[in-house]
Steps between C-alpha positions, in 0.01 A plus 500: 500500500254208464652174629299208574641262783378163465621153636779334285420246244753252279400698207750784656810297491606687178424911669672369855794374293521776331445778837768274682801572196449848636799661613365645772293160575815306452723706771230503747374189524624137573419464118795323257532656173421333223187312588314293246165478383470154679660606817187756540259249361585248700468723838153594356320139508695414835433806740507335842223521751551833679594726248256771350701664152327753347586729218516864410373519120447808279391473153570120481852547602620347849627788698567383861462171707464425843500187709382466850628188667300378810709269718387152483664449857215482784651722729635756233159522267410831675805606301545550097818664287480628156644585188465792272596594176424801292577519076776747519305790250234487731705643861357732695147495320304299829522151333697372816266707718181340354655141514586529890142632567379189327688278735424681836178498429518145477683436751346753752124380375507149361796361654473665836924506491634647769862569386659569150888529369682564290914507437556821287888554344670797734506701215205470338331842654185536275380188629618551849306834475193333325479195746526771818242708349232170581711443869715267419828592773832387495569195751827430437820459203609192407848565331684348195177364439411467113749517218431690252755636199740310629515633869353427803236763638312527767097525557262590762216351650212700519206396680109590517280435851120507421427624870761798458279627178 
């Protein structure tokens, strides 16, 4: 499959809309359902400082998204979490895999980031599986955590360490 990963622009608010009314998108991240146009636009012309969002596009259509967030905090900005999303008819075909390798290389080679995380849904096991396959390890369970169709549920935090690559 042929997917080109390239830094987010504003002119994706429309394909990032529409990957985030995903099911699958919708129960597994912090996402509402239901967001507008504007919401997306707006987030588009205001990243902050910190955050590198890049897309997953095939054929002109938006496939996947991930955002690496780079604490702004002096002693945290060896540190970065991020957040992934994959268009649910595209699972299991590598466009999560090719995403994270786009941010670890950043963050391993540009950023020189020594730690990243991520909180992953306890029941989410593709992407607990995909996220261990590049050494990301459980640290720890934070319970009753998110809320999601209308329970409570609980995540993990899963955690990267350059020097342990």
């Amino acid at each position: 499959m042929n997917v080109s990963i390239r830094p987010t622009e504003p002119k994706d608010a429309e394909g990032l809309r529409d990957l985030f009314l995903q099911p699958k998108a919708m129960r597994e991240t912090l996402h509402l359902p239901h967001t507008t146009l504007a919401f997306w636009q707006e987030r588009l012309n205001n990243i902050p400082v910190g955050v590198y969002s890049y897309v997953a596009e095939l054929d002109g259509k938006i496939v996947g998204n991930i955002a690496l967030t780079q604490s702004q905090r002096p002693r945290l900005k060896h540190s970065a979490t991020f957040g992934l999303a994959v268009h649910d008819d595209y699972h299991g075909m590598g466009v999560g895999s090719q995403l994270i390798e786009t941010v670890l290389d950043l963050a391993d080679n540009w950023l020189n980031l020594l730690r990243l995380h991520i909180e992953v849904n306890t029941d989410n096991k593709a992407a607990i599986a995909l996220y261990s396959k590049y050494g990301f390890d459980i640290e720890g369970e934070a319970l009753c955590s998110a809320f999601r169709d209308g329970e409570y549920i609980s995540t993990y935090y899963m955690a990267r360490l350059k020097d342990q690559q």
